[in-house]
C-alpha positions as CSV (number, residue, x, y, z in Angstrom):
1,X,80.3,2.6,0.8
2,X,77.9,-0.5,1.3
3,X,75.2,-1.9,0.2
4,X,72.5,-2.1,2.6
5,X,69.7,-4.4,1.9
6,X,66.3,-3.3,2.1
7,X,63.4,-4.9,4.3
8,X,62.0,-8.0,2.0
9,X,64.8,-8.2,0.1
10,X,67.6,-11.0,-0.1
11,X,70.8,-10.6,1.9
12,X,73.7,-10.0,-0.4
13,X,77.1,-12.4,0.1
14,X,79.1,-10.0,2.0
15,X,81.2,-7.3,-0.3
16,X,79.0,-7.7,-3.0
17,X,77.9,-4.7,-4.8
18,X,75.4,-4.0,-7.8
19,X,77.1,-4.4,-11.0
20,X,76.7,-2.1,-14.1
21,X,72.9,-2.7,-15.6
22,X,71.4,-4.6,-12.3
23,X,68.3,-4.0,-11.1
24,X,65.9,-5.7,-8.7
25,X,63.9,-8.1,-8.8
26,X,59.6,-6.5,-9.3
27,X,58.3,-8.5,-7.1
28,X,60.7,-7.5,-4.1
29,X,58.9,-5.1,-1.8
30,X,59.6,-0.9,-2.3
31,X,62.0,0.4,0.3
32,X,60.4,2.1,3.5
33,X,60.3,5.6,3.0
34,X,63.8,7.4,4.3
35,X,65.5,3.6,3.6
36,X,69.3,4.4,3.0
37,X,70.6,2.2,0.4
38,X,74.0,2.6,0.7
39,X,76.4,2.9,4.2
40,X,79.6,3.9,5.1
41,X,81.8,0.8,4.7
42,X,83.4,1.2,8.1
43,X,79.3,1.0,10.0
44,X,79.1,-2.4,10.6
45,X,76.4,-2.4,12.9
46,X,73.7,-3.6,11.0
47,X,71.2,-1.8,8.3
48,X,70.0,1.4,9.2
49,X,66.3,1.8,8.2
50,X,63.6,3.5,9.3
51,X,60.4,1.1,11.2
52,X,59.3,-1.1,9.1
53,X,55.6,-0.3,8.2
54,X,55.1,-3.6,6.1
55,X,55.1,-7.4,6.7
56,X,57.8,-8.8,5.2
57,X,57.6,-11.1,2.1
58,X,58.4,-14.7,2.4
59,X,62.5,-15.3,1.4
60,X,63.0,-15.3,-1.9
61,X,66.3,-16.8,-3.7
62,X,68.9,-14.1,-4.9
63,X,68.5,-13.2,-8.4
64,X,71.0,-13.5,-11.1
65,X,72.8,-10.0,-10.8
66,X,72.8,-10.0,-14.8
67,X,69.2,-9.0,-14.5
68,X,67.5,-6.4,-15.4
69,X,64.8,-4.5,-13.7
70,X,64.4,-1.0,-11.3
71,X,67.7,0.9,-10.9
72,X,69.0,1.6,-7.5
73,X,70.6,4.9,-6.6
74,X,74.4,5.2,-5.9
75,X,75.1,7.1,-2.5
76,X,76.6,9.8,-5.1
77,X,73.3,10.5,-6.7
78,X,72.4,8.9,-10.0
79,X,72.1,5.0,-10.3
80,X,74.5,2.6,-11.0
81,X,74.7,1.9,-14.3
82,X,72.4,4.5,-15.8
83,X,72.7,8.1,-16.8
84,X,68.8,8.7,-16.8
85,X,67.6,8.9,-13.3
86,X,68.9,11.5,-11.4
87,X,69.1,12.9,-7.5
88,X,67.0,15.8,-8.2
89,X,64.3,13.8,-10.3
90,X,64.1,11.1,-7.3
91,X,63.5,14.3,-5.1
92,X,61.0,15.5,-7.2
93,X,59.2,12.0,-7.3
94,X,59.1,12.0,-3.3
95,X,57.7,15.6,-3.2
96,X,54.7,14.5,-5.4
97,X,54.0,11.7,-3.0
98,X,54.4,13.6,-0.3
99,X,51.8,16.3,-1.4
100,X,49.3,12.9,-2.9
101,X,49.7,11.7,0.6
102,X,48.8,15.1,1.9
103,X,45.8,15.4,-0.4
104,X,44.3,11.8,0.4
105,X,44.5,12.5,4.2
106,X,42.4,15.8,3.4
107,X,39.5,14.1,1.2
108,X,39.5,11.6,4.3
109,X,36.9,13.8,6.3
110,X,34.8,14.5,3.1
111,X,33.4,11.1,2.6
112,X,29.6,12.9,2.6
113,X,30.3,13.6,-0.9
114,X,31.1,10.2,-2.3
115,X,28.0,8.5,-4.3
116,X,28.0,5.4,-3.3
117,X,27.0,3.5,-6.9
118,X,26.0,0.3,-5.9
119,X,22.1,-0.1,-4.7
120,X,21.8,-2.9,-3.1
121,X,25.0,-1.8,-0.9
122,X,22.9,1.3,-0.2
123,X,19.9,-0.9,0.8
124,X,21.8,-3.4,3.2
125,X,23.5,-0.8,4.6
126,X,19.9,0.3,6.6
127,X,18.8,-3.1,6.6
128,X,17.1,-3.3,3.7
129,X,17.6,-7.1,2.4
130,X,15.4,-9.0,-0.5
131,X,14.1,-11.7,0.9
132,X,10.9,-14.3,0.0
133,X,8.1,-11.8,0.4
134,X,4.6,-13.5,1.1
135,X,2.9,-11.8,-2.1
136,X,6.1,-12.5,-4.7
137,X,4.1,-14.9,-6.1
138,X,0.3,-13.4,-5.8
139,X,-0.2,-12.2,-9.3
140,X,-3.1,-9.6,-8.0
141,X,-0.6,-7.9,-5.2
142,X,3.2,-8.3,-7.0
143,X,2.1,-5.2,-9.0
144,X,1.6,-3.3,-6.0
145,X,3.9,-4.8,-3.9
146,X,6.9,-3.6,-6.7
147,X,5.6,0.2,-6.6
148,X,6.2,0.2,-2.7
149,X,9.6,-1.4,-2.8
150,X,10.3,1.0,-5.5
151,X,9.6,3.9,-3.5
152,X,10.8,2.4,-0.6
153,X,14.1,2.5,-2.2
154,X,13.7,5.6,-3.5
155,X,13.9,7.3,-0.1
156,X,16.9,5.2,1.2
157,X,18.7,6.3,-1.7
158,X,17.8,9.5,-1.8
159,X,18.4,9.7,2.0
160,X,14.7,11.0,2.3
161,X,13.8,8.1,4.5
162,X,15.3,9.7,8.1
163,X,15.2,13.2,8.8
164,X,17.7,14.9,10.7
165,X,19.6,18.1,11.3
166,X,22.0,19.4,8.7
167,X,23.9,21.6,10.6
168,X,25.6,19.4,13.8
169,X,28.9,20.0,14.5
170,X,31.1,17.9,15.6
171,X,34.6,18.5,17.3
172,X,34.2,22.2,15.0
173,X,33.8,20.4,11.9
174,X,30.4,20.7,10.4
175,X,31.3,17.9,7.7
176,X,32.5,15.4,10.2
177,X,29.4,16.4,12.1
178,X,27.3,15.9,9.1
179,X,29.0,12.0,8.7
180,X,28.3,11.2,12.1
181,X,24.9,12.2,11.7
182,X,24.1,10.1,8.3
183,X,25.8,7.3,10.5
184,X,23.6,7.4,13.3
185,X,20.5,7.6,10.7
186,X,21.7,5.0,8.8
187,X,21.7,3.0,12.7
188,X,18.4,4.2,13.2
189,X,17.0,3.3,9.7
190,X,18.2,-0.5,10.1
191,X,16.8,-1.0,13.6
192,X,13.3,0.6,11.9
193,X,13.8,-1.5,8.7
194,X,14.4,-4.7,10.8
195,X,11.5,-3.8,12.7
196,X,9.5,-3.6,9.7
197,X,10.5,-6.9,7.7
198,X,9.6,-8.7,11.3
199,X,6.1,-6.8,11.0
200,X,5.8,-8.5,7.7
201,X,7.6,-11.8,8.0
202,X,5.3,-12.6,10.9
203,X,2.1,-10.7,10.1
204,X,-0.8,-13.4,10.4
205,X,-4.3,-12.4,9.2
206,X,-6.5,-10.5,11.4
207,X,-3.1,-8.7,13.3
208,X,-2.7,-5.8,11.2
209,X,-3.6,-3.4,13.3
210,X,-1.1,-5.0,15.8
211,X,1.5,-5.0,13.6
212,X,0.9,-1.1,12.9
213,X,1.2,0.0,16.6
214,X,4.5,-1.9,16.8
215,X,5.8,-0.3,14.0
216,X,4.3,3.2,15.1
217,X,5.9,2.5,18.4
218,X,9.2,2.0,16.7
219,X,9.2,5.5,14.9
220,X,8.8,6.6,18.8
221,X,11.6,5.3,19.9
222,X,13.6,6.3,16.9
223,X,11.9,9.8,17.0
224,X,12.9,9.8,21.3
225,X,16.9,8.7,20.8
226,X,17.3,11.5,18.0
227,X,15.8,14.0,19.8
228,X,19.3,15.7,20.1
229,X,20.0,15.6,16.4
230,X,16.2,15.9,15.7
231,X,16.3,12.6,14.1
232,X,13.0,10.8,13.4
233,X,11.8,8.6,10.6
234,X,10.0,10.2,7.6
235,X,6.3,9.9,7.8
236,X,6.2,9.4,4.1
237,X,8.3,6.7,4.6
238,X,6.7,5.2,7.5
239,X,3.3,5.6,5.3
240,X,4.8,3.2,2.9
241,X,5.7,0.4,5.5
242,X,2.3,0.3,6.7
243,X,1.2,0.0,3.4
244,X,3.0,-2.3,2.9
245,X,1.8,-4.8,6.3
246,X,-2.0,-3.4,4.9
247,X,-1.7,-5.3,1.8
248,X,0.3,-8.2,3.2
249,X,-2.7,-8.5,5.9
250,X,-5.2,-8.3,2.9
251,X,-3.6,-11.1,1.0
252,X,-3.4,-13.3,4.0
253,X,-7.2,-12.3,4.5
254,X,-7.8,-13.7,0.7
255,X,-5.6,-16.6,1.3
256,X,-7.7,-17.6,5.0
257,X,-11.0,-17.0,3.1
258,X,-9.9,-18.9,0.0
259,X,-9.0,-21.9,2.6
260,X,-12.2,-21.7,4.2
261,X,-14.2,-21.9,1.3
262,X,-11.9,-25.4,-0.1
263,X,-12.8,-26.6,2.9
264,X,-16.4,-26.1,3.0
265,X,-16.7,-26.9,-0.5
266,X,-14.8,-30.2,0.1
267,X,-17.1,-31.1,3.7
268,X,-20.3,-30.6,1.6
269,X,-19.2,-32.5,-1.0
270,X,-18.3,-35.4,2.1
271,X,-21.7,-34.8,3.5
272,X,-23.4,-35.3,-0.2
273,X,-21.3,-38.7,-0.9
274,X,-22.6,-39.7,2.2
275,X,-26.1,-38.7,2.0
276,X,-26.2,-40.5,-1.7
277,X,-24.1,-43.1,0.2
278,X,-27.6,-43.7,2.5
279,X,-30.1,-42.9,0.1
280,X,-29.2,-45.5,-2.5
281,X,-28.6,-48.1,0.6
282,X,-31.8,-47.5,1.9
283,X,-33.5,-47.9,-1.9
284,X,-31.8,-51.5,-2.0
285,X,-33.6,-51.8,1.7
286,X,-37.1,-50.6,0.9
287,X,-36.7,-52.5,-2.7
288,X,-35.8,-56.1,-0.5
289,X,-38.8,-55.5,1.4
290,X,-41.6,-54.8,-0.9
291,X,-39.9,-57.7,-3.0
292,X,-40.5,-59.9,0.2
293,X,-44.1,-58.2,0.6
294,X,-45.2,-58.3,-2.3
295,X,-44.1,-62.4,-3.2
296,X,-45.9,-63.1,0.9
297,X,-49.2,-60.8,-0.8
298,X,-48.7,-63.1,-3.8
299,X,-48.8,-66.2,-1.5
300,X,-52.3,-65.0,0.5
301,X,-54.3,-64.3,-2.2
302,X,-53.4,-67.6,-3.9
303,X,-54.3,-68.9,-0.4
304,X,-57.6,-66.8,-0.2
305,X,-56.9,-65.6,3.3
306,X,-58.1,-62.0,1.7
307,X,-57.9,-60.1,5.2
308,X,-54.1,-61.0,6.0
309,X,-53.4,-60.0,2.2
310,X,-55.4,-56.7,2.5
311,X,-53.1,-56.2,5.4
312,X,-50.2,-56.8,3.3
313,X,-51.0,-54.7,1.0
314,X,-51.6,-51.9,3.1
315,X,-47.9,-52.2,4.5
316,X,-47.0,-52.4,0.2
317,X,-48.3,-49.2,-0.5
318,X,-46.4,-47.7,3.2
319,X,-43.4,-49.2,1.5
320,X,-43.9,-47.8,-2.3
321,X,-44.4,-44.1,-0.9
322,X,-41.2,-44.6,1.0
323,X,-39.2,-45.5,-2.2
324,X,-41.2,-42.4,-4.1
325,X,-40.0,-40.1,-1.2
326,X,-36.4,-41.6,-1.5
327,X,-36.1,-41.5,-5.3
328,X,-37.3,-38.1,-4.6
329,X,-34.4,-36.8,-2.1
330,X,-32.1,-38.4,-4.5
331,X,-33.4,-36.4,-7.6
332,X,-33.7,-33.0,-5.4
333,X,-30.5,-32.0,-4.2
334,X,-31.9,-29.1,-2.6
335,X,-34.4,-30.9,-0.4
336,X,-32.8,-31.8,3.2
337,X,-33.1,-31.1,6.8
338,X,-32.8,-27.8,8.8
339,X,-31.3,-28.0,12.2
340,X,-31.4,-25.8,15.5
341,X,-29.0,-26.7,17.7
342,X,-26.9,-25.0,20.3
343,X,-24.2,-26.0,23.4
344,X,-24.2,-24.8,26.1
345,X,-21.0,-25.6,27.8
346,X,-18.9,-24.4,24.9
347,X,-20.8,-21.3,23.4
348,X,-22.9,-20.3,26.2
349,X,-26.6,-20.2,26.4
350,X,-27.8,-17.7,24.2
351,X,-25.9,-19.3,20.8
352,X,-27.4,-21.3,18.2
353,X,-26.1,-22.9,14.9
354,X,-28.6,-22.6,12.0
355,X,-27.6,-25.6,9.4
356,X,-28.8,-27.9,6.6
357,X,-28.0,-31.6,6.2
358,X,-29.2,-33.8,3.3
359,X,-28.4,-36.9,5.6
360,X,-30.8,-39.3,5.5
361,X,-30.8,-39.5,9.5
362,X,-29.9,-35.8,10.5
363,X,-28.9,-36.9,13.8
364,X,-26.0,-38.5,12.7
365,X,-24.9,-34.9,11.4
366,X,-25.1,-33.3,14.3
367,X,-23.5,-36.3,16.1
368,X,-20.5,-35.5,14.3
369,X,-20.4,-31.9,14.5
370,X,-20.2,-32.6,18.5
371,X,-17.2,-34.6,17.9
372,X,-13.4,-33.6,19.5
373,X,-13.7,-30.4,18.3
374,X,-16.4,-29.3,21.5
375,X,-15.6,-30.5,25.0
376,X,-19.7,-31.1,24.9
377,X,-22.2,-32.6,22.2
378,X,-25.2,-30.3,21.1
379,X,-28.8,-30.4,21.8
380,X,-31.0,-30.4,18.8
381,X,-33.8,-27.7,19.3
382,X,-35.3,-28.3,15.7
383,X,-35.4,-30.9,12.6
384,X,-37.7,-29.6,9.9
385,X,-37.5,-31.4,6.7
386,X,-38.0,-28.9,3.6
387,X,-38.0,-29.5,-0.1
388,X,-36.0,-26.5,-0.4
389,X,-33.8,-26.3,2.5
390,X,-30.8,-24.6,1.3
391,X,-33.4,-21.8,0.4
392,X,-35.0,-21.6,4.2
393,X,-30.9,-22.2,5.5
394,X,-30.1,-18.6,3.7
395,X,-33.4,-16.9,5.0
396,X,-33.1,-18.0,8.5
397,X,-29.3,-16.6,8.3
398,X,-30.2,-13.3,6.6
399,X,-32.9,-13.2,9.5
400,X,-29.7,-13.2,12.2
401,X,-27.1,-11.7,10.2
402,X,-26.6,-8.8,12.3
403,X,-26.3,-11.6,15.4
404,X,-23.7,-13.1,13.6
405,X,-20.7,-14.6,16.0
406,X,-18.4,-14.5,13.5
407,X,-17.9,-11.3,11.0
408,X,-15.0,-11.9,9.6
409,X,-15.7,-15.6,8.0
410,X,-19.5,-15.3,7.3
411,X,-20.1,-18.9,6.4
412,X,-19.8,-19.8,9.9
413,X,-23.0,-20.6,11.1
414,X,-23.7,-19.3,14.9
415,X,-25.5,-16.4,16.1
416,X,-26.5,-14.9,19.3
417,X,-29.6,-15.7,20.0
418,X,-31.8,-18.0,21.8
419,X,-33.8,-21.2,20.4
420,X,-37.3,-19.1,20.9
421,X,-36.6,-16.5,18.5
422,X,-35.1,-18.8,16.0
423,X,-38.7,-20.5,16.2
424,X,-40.7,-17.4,15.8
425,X,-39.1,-16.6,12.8
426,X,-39.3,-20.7,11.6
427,X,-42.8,-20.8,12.5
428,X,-43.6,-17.7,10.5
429,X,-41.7,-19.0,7.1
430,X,-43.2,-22.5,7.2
431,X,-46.2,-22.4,9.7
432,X,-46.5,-24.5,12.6
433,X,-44.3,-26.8,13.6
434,X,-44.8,-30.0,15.2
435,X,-42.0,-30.9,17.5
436,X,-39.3,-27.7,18.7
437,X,-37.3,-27.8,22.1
438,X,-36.6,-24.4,23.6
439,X,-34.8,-25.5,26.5
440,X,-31.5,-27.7,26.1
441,X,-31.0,-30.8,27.9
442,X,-26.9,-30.2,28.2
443,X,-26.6,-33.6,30.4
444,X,-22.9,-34.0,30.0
445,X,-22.1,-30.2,30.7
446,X,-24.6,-29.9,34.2
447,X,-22.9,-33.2,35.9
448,X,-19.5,-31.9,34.9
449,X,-19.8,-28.4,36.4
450,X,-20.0,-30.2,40.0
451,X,-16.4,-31.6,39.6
452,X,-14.5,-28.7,38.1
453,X,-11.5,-27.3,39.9
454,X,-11.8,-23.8,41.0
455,X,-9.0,-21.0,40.3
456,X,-8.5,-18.0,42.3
């Protein structure tokens, strides 16, 4: 007999055979199964094996034979150099792995029963990944937010969150037919989930109800491909997604408004820096020229021209009520201008803006509210000056609230209706008023209508 070197395994010099004690080396791969270790001496035409099922290892030096390590059976049954192994304890050996191997293949079709123990595997599985959700950090909505991604994964890991049949076959197995219908749900689930997160991800405030409809349309779809298996998304389930975009909408609705507000805060501020801005310049005017007045006054009564001073002094006291009426606007932060305005060419004609400026020329306000922002500038339908005109600003608006344009930001300040009603109810809080423009003048929106392009 010869030694016939396995798959793996160093070549031997030829004639060699295993001495007494020798084993092989642990790292050397495990025969295949059915590998014949030892040959008749007169085969010479190569190993015999059976197909070689693994990749070879990389060559490896012969050992020293004086090592020990696994014994290797003698063609006559128990291994060289040992007394302890035997043929019918190697026999035994390969019926166990025979009857493992047997036993493996079997669970193979049963994987419905494994638990899978890791949840975040379970999550990603349907699509279900952590990301940067827009109310992580919104200490009034993280609360809330946790309880629904609790119970959101509650149902995936309780596989509540698709319903399906229980009882598909498939090729006569009911458990393979089970598998292949958790598979498809599990499909079905990550296209919904992925739908979902996008709903979120790209929700933008005032598009809830959009965002709902797509997601309702994608439990449809779902719902329509699984009609075979009756497979369809959980309603409870689907409840909690929508809750879910709800409160992400409300947030965003918080976050807009809180915006809005800085801003407004942060114009009227502007406008009050510049209204001091004028009032105090306008003191240092009006004090320059009584100065002036009052030294040329000085210098006609010295001169007894009496009628020229009593003229003078005349324009003095014009000059003095106009600093008492100043130092007044500056002390009163509530007394200001209330404007009509309206235009045309951008809002239409039945919209008006009801404002307040503290300006010391109003005009200049509204000058700047027709600025790049409106293709047109406005036409001022009212200026009435009022010691308390942020208190007549909130009556006029309360008067139109349910004209408002806007019901979703309520400090915006247009309204349908027309100039004449706005000055029916003025006219009736303050009584008459001496200058109000019902029609507008709109020059720069009727010579531009004549050279617009027309569109079919």
């Amino acid at each position: 007999m010869r030694f016939n070197s396995p798959p793996g395994w160093p070549t031997p010099p030829p004639g060699w055979t295993p001495p007494a004690g020798w084993r092989p080396d642990p790292s050397w791969p495990d025969p295949p199964e059915g590998w014949q270790l030892w040959l008749p001496a007169e085969h010479d035409d190569g190993p015999l094996s059976v197909p070689d099922t693994k990749p070879a290892s990389a060559e490896r030096s012969v050992p020293d034979p004086s090592s020990d390590d696994l014994v290797i059976p003698s063609p006559e049954g128990p291994a060289v150099g040992t007394s302890s192994a035997s043929a019918e304890e190697i026999g035994r050996l390969q019926r166990r792995v025979t009857q493992l191997e047997t036993a493996l293949a079997a669970t193979a079709g049963a994987a419905d029963d494994v638990v899978e123990l890791s949840d975040q595997q379970v999550l990603q599985d349907v699509g279900i990944y952590r990301y940067h959700h827009p109310l992580e950090d919104a200490a009034a909505y993280k609360d809330r937010l946790r309880e629904i991604e609790c119970r959101v994964d509650e149902f995936v890991k309780g596989r509540r969150a698709v319903l399906a049949a229980d009882m598909f076959t498939f090729a006569g197995s009911l458990a393979k037919g089970r598998r292949m219908v958790w598979d498809l749900s599990k499909l079905m689930l990550r296209a919904y989930n992925s739908e979902a997160d996008s709903c979120v991800r790209s929700l933008r405030s005032g598009n809830a109800v959009t965002a709902t409809r797509r997601l309702d349309k994608a439990v449809a779809a779902i719902e329509k491909l699984g009609a075979m298996m009756e497979m369809r998304i959980s309603p409870d389930y689907h409840a909690l997604r929508v809750a879910e975009i709800e409160l992400t909408a409300d947030y965003q609705m918080k976050v807009q408004e809180e915006r809005e507000r800085a801003r407004e805060e942060r114009e009227l501020l502007r406008e009050q820096r510049r209204a001091e801005q004028e009032l105090a310049a306008e003191r240092e005017r009006l004090e320059k020229e009584r100065a002036h007045y009052a030294s040329a006054l000085a210098a006609l009564r010295a001169s007894g021209d009496d009628a020229a001073a009593d003229e003078l002094a005349g324009r003095l006291g014009q000059i003095d009520a106009a600093i008492e009426a100043n130092d007044y606007r500056i002390a009163n932060i509530r007394a200001g201008y209330v404007y009509v305005i309206s235009n045309v060419g951008a809002f239409g004609p039945n919209v008006v803006k009801i404002g307040m400026t503290r300006r010391l020329e109003p005009r200049d306000r509204v000058r700047e509210l027709g600025d790049a922002s409106v293709p047109f500038t406005y036409d001022i339908h009212a200026l009435f000056f009022s010691d308390d005109a942020i208190t007549l600003e909130n009556e006029l608006h309360k008067e139109f609230a349910d004209r408002r344009v806007n019901w979703v930001n309520l400090r915006r300040e247009f309204f349908f209706a027309t100039p004449e009603q706005v000055r029916d109810v003025l006219a009736a809080k303050v009584g008459g008023l001496l200058e109000f423009s019902s029609t507008p003048e709109a020059v720069e929106y009727f010579q531009s209508r004549g050279s617009w392009p027309t569109f079919d």
